[in-house]
C-alpha positions in Angstrom: 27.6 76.1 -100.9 29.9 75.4 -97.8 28.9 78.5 -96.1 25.2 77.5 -97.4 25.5 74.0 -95.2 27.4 75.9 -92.1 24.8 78.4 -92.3 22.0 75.6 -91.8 24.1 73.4 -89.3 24.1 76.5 -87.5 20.5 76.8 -87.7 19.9 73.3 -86.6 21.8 73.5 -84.0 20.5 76.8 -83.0 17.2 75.3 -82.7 17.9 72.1 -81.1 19.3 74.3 -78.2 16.0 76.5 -78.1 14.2 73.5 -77.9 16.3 72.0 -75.5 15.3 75.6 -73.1 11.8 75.2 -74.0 10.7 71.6 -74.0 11.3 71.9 -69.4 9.3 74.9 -69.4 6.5 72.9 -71.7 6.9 69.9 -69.1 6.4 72.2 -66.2 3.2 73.5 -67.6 1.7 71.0 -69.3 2.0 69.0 -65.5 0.9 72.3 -63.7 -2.3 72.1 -66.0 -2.6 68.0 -65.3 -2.3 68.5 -61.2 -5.2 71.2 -61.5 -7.2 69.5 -63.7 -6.8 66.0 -62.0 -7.3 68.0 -58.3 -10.4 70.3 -59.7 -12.1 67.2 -61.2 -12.1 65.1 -58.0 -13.4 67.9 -56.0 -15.8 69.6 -58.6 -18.9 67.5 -56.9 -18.5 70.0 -53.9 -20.6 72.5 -56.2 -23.8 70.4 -54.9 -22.6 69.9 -51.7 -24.6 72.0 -48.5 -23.4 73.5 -45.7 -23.2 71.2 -42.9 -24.2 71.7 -39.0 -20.6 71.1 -37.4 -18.7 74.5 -37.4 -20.4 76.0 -40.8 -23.1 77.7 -38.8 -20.3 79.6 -36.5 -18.3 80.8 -39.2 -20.8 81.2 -42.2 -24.4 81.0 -41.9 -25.4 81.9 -38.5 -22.8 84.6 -38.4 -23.8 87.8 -38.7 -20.8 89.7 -38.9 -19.7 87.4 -42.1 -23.6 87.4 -43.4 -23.2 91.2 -43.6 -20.4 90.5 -46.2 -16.8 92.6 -46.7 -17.1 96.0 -45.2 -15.2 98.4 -42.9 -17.4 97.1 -39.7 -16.6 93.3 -40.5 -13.0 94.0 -40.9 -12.5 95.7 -37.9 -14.5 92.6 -36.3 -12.5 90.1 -37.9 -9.1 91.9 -36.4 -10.2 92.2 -33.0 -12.3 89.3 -32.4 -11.6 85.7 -31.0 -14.8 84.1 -32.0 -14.6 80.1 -31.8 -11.3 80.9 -29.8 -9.0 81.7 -32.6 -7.8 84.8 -34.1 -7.7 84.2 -37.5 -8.6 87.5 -39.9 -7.9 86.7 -43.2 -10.0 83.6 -43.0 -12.7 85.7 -41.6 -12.2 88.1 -44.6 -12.3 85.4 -46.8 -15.4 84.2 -46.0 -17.0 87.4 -46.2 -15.7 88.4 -50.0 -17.5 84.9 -50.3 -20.5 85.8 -48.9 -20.5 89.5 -51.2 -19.8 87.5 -54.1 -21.9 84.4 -54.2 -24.1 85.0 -50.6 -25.4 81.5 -48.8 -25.2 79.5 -52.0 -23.3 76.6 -50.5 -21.7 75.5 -54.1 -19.3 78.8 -55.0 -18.1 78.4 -50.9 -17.1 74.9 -51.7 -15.6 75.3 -55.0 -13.4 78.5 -53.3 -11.9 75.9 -51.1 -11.3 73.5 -54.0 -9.5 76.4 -55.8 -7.2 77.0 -53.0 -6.3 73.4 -52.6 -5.6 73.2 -56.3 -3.8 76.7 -56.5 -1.7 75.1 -53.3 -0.8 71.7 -55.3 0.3 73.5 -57.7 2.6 75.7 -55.6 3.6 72.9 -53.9 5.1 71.6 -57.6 6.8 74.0 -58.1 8.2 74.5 -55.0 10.0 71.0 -55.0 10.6 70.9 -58.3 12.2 74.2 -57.6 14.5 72.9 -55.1 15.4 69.9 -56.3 15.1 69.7 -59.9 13.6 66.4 -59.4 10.8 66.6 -61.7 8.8 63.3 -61.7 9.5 62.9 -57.8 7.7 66.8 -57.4 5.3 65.7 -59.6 4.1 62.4 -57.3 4.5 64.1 -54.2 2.0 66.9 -55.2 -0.3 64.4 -56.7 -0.6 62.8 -53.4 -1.2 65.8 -51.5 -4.3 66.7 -54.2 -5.9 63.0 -53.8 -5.5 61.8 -50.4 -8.2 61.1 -48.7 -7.5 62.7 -45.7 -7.5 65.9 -47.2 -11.2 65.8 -48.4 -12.1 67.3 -44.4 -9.9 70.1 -44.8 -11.2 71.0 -48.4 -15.1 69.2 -48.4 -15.9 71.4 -45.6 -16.8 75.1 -45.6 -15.8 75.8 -42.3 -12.1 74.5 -42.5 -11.3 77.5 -45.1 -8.6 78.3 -42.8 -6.7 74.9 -43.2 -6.6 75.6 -47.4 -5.8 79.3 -46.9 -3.1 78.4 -44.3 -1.5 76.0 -46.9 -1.9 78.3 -49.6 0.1 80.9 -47.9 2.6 78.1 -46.2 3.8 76.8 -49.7 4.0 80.3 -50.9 6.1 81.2 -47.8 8.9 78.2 -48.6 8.6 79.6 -52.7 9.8 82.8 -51.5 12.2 81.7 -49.0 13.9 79.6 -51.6 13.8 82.4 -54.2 15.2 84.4 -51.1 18.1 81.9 -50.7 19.3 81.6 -54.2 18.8 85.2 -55.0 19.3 87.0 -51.6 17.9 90.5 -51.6 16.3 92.4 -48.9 12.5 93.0 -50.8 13.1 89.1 -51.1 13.3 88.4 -47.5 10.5 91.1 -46.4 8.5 89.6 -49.2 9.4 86.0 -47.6 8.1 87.3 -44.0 4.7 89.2 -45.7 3.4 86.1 -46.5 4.2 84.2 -43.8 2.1 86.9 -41.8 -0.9 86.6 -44.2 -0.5 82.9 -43.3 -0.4 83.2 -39.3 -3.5 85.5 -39.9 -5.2 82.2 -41.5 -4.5 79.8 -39.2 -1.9 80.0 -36.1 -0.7 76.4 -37.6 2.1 78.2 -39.2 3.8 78.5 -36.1 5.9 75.4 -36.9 7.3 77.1 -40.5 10.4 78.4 -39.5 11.4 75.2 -38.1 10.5 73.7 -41.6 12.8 76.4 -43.4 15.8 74.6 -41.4 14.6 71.3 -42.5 14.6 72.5 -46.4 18.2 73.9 -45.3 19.8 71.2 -44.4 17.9 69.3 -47.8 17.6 70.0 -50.4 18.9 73.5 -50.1 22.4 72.2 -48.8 22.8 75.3 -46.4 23.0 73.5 -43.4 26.5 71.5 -42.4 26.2 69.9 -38.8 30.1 69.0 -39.7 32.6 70.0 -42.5 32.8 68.0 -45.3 36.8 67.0 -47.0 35.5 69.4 -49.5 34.9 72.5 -47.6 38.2 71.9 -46.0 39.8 71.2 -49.4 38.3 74.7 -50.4 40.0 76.8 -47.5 36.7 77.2 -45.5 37.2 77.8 -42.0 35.7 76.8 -38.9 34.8 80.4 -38.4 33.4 81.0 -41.8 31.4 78.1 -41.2 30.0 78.9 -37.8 29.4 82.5 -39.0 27.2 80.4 -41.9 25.5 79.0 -39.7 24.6 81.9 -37.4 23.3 83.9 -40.7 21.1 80.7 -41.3 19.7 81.5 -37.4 19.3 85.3 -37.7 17.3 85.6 -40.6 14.7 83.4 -39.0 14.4 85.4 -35.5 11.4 87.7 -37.2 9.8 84.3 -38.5 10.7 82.7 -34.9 9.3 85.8 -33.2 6.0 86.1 -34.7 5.6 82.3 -34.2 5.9 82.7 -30.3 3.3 85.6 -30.8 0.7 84.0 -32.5 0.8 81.1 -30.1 0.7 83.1 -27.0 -2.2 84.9 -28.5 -4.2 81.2 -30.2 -3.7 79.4 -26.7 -4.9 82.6 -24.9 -8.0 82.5 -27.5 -8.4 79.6 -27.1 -8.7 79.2 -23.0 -11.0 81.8 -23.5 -13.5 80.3 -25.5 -13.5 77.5 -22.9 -12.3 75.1 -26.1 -9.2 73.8 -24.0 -9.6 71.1 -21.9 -8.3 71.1 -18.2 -5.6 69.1 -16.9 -7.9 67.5 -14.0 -10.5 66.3 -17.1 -8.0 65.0 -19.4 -4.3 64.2 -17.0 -1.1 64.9 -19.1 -0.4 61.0 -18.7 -3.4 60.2 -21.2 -2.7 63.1 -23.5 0.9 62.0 -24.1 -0.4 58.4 -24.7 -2.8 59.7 -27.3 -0.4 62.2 -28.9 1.8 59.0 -29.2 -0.7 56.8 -30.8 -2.1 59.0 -32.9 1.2 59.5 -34.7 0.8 56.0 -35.5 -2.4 55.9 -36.3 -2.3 58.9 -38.9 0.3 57.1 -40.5 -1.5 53.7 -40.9 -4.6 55.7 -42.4 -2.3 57.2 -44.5 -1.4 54.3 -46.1 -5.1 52.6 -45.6 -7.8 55.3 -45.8 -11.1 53.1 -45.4 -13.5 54.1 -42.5 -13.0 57.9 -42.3 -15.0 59.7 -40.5 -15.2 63.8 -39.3 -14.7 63.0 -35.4 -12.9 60.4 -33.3 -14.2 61.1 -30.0 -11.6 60.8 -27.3 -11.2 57.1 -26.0 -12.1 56.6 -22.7 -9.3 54.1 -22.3 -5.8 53.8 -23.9 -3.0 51.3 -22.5 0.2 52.3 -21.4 1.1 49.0 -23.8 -0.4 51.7 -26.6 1.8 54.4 -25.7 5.1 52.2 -24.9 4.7 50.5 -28.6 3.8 54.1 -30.3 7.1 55.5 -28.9 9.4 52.5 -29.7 7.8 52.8 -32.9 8.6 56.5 -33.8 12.2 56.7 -31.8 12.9 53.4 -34.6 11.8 55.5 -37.3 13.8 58.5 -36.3 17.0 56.2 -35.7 16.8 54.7 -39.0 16.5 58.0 -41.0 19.0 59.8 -38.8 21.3 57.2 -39.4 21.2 57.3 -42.9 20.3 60.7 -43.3 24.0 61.0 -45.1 23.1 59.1 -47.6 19.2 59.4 -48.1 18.3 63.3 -46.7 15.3 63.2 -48.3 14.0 61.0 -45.4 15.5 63.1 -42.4 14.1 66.4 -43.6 10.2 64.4 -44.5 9.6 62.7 -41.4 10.8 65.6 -39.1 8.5 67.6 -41.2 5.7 65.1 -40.5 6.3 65.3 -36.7 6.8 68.8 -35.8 4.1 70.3 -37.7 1.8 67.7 -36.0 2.8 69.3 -32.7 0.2 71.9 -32.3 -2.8 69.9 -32.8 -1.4 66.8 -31.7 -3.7 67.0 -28.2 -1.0 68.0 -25.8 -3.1 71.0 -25.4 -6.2 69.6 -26.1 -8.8 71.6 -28.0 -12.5 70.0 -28.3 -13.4 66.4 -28.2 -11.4 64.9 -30.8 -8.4 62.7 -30.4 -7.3 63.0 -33.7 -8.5 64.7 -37.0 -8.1 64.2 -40.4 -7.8 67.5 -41.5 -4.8 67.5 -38.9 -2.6 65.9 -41.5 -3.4 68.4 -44.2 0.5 70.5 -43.9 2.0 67.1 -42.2 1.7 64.7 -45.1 4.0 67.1 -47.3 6.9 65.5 -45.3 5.5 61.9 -45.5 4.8 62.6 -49.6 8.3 63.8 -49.6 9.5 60.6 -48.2 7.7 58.5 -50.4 8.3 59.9 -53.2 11.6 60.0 -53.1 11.8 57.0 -51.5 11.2 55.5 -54.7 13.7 56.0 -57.0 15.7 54.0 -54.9 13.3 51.0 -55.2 13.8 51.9 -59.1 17.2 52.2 -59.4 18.4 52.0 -62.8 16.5 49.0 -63.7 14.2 49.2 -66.1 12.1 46.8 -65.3 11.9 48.1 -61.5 11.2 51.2 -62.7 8.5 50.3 -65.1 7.1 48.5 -61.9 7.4 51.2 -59.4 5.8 53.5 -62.4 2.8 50.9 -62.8 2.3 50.8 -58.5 2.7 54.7 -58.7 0.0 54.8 -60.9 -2.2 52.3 -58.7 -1.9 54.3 -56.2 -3.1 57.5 -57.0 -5.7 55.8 -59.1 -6.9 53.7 -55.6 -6.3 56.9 -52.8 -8.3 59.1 -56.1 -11.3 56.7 -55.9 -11.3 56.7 -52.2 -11.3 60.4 -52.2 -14.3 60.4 -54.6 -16.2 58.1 -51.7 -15.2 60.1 -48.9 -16.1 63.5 -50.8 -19.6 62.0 -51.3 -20.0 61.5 -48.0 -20.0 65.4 -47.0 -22.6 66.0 -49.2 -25.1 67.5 -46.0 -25.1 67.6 -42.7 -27.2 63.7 -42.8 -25.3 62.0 -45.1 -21.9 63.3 -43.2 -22.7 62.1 -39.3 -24.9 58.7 -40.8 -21.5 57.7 -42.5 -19.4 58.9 -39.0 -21.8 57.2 -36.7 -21.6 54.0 -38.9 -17.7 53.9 -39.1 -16.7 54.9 -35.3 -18.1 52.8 -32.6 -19.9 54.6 -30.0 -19.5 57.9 -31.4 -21.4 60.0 -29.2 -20.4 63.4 -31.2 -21.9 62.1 -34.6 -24.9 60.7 -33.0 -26.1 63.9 -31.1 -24.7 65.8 -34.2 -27.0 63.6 -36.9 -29.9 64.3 -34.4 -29.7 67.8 -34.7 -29.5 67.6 -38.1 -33.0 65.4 -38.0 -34.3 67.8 -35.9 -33.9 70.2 -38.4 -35.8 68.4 -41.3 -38.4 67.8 -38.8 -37.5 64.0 -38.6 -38.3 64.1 -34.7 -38.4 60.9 -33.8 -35.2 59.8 -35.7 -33.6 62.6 -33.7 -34.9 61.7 -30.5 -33.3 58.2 -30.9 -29.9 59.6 -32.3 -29.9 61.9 -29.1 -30.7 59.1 -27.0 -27.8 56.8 -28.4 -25.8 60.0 -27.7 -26.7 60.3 -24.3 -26.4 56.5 -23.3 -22.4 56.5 -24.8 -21.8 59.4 -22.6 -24.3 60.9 -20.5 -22.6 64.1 -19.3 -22.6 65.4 -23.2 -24.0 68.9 -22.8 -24.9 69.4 -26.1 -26.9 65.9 -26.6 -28.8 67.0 -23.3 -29.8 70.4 -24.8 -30.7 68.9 -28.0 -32.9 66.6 -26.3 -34.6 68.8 -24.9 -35.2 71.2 -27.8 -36.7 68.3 -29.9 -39.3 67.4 -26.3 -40.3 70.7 -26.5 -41.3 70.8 -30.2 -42.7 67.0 -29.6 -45.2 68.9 -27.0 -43.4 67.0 -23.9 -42.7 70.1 -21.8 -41.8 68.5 -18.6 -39.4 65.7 -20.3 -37.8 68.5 -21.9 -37.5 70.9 -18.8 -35.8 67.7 -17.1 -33.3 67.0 -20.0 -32.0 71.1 -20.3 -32.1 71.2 -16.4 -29.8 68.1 -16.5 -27.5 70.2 -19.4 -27.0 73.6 -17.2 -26.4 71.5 -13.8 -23.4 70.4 -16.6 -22.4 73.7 -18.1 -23.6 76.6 -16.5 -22.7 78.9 -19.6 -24.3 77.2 -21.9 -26.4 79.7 -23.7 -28.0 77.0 -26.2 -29.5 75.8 -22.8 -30.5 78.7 -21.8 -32.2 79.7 -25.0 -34.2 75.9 -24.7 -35.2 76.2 -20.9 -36.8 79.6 -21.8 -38.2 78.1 -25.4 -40.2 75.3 -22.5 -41.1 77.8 -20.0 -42.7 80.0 -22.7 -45.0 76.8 -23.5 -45.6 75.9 -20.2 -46.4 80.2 -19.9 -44.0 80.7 -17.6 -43.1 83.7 -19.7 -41.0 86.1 -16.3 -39.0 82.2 -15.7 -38.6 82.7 -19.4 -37.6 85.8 -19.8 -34.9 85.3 -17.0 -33.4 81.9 -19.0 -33.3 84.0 -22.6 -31.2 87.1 -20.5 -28.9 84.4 -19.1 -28.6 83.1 -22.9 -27.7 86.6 -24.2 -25.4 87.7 -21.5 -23.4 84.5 -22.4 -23.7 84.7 -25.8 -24.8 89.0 -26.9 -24.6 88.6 -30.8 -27.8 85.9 -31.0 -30.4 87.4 -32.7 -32.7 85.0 -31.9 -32.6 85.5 -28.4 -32.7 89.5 -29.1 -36.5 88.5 -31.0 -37.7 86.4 -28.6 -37.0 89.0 -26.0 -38.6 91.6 -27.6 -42.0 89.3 -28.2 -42.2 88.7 -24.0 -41.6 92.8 -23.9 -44.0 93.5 -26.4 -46.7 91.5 -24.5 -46.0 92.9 -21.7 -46.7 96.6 -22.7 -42.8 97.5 -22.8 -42.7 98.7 -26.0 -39.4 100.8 -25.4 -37.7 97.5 -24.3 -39.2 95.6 -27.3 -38.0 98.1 -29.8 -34.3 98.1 -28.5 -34.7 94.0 -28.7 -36.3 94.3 -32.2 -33.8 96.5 -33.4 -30.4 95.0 -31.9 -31.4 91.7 -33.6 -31.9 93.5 -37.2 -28.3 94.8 -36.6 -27.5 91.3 -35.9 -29.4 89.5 -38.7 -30.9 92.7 -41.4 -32.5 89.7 -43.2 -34.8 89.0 -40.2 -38.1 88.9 -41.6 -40.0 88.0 -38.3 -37.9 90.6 -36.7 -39.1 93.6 -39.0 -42.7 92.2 -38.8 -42.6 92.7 -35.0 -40.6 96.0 -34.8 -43.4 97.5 -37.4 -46.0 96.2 -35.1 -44.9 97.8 -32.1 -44.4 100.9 -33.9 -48.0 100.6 -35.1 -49.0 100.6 -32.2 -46.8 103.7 -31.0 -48.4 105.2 -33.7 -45.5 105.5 -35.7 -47.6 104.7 -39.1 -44.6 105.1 -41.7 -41.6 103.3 -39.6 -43.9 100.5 -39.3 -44.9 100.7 -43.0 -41.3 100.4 -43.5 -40.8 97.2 -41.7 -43.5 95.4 -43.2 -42.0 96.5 -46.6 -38.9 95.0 -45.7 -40.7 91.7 -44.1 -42.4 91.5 -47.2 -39.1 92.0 -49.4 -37.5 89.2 -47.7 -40.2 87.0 -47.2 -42.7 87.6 -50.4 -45.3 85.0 -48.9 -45.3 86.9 -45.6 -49.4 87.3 -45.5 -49.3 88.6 -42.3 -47.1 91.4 -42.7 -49.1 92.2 -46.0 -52.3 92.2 -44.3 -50.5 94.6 -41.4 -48.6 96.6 -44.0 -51.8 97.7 -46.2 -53.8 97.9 -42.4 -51.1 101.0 -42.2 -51.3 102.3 -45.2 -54.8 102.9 -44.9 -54.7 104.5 -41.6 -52.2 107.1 -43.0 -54.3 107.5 -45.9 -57.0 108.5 -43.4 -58.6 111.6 -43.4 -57.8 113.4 -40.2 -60.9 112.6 -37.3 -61.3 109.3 -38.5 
């Protein structure tokens, strides 16, 4: 009977240990599941979202190297080019397995970039939770990261895949690293550096992650002493020992360190080359400083109040010295205070140098475009001001249980408040009208959203509307290229060739290389029919810009009219190697070959005009005219 009752305590206890093992591992799932869930719901109304005209039609739908879909070709594209001045492959592959999966559907695009935000909150979980063992605190730091507000630009939008792909592979970088550190072996380590390639081939934002290993060295990892605590000396450890630590902590970084310098040699020579970077004489190092300053600022206060979002913030044209002066005495107190009891509280060092280092690159010391600031800027940032947070509050808790029931109940609030905002702001990127009517209401004179809601007018054939958003554009700042051009394009559809001819002059006098303008001027000239003035505008377009399609048709129609058949059918065909889905572009290749007498080619191109565009009548009509002249008896 004794041995009966051991036999069971043994049992019992047996089980209350197993249980013990297993009810973390159920905690870690069941929250993995609730983040995902939670992130996936908020984001799920992306599946009827559109693609939008800022950046979408670069990377996605006017692309035709990613329209083609994943193949040999695009890949070898995708590695060698420097398209929208960045060189960025894996995104570029990614949106091309998108494209071979779900083609222009706009819905699976979206939802691919809510799965990587969700797979990366997540990651970023278990990756604190990892190296701290701090559940609840990993737990509210990833939560923020999923519902922010400020992340809805880097996730709502098609284009930005390369800022949830980044992330992806910058969490999964530190997962590894830590794995790396607490089980060092050497397929660890190349593991560790694998990834963090995959991740400079997303996005050259990356370049800041070996400086953010340190930071998780010195906490929570513990590996980096700046002095030598009673205890190490208590232990026997040696200066020497310690130094030699120290140096092993540097080493194994050089590759990371190495690539980083690489990739941002090779993003800022991009970059310059795309004509993105703006020159010191435009935009003097004095201002730039200013607004790097006060935009640190600023991204915090949004952070903490994110109302009035918007996708641009045009550059000011005037900030203070007062601005700058109160921006800096601002962030040096904030470094003071957490160096000073960084002892203490490391938590706080490691998040806010995390917060401003990996704002560096797009902070607008080099400036790139005509933003000042960006919310998806803060997508990677915010992890250290989450951390911070987050942390922060357990000391607000304490071990008071009433505090800790109140800092629970204003935890709670505040996911609930930034998820609701998040819901708004997601709405608002619903198409490319709903996106730049919200911007142009919520930024004073913003000349970017004005000219970019008129182009998006323009498209739905809302000319008028467009013509006053352009206007607006052009009064705010009259130099704007793109506002002239679009002008222009909208005159020349309203039938006002001479207005139009005045507003694309106006944009070329501006940018010379503009091959939008050039593509306009020669669209006007054609109406006026000044075709040979025409024809010299759309060559100036293509030289500047040889992968429009468009411009490859249109030249082709003034060759074909002018009896250069040769010359039309080498325009025809380049642009069906651009675009293969160009109806109008088969219809006029198989009419020039009709006309060669090349009956069957051209049957094949009206077949194909038909195929893509089933209420062609035209090309039907053309296509059964062929038919019946092969179908002729000889002499007839």
């Amino acid at each position: 009977m004794r041995d009966r009752q051991n036999s069971a305590g043994a049992s019992a206890l047996h089980e209350r240990t197993y249980n013990m093992k297993v009810s973390p591992i159920r905690n870690k799932i069941f929250l993995c599941i609730f983040l995902a869930v939670i992130t996936l719901a908020v984001y799920w109304q992306t599946a009827d979202h559109q693609f939008v005209n800022y950046d979408d039609g670069v990377y996605i739908t006017e692309n035709p190297h990613v329209k083609a879909g994943l193949s040999m070709e695009g890949t070898r594209w995708a590695f060698t080019t420097m398209h929208t001045g960045n060189w960025h492959p894996l995104t570029w592959l990614s949106h091309m397995l998108d494209i071979s999966m779900f083609g222009l559907d706009p819905g699976p695009h979206h939802l691919m970039n809510a799965a990587f935000h969700t797979a990366s909150t997540v990651l970023l979980f278990l990756l604190l939770l990892q190296m701290t063992g701090a559940q609840w605190q990993s737990v509210f730091a990833a939560a923020l990261f999923a519902l922010h507000p400020l992340h809805v630009e880097s996730v709502a939008w098609a284009a930005e895949r390369k800022d949830v792909l980044s992330a992806f592979f910058w969490i999964l970088t530190l997962l590894f690293y830590v794995r790396y550190v607490k089980h060092p072996a050497r397929i660890r380590y190349l593991l560790t550096l694998t990834v963090f390639v995959l991740g400079l081939m997303s996005k050259s934002m990356l370049v800041t992650l070996p400086l953010v290993m340190f930071l998780i060295d010195y906490w929570p990892l513990g590996r980096l002493q700046f002095r030598k605590t009673d205890s190490a000396l208590q232990q026997g450890h040696s200066n020497t020992a310690t130094k030699t630590f120290n140096r092993r902590l540097i080493l194994e970084k050089v590759p990371f360190f190495a690539l980083s310098v690489l990739i941002g040699i090779v993003t800022i020579y991009a970059q310059h080359k795309g004509g993105a970077v703006a020159s010191v004489k435009s935009l003097p190092l004095s201002f730039r400083a200013v607004n790097a300053l006060w935009s640190y600022v600023l991204y915090m206060a949004r952070m903490v109040w994110p109302l009035d979002l918007a996708v641009i913030y045009p550059i000011p044209s005037t900030l203070t010295l007062l601005q700058g002066l109160l921006s800096g005495f601002l962030l040096a107190g904030m470094t003071v205070a957490v160096a000073i009891h960084a002892k203490r509280h490391p938590y706080f060092l490691t998040g806010w140098l995390w917060y401003l280092i990996t704002l560096v690159p797009v902070i607008g010391l080099v400036q790139v475009g005509r933003q000042s600031m960006a919310d998806r800027y803060t997508y990677i940032p915010f992890i250290g001001i989450f951390i911070m947070i987050a942390w922060g509050l357990q000391i607000i808790a304490g071990d008071n249980r009433f505090r800790r029931t109140a800092v629970s109940v204003a935890a709670g609030g505040t996911l609930l408040f930034f998820t609701a905002c998040t819901w708004l702001q997601i709405g608002h990127w619903k198409d490319s009208v709903t996106l730049f009517s919200h911007a142009v209401k919520t930024v004073p004179d913003n000349y970017v959203a004005h000219e970019s809601l008129g182009y998006a007018l323009a498209e739905r054939g809302r000319l008028d509307e467009a013509v006053y958003q352009y206007s607006e554009a052009i009064r705010i700042s009259p130099d704007y290229e793109r506002a002239l051009t679009g002008m222009g394009n909208v005159l020349v559809k309203q039938g006002k060739i001479k207005e139009a001819i005045y507003y694309t002059n106006k944009a070329l006098v501006i940018n010379p290389d503009s091959a939008e303008a050039h593509f306009n001027m020669g669209f006007a000239l054609m109406n006026e029919g000044r075709d040979r003035e025409a024809a010299h505008h759309y060559s100036e377009g293509l030289r500047i810009d040889p992968e429009n399609a468009e411009i490859h048709f249109i030249l082709g129609v003034i060759s074909a009219e002018q009896g250069k058949f040769d010359e039309g059918i080498r325009y025809f065909s380049e642009a069906l190697h651009l675009a293969p889905d160009y109806a109008e572009a088969h219809y006029s290749l198989g009419l020039v070959l009709l006309q060669q007498g090349k009956i069957n080619e051209s049957i094949r191109h009206f077949s194909e005009a038909l195929r893509i565009k089933p209420d062609f009548a035209e090309a039907g009509h053309r296509m059964r005219e062929a038919i019946q002249l092969r179908n002729a008896p000889p002499g007839k």
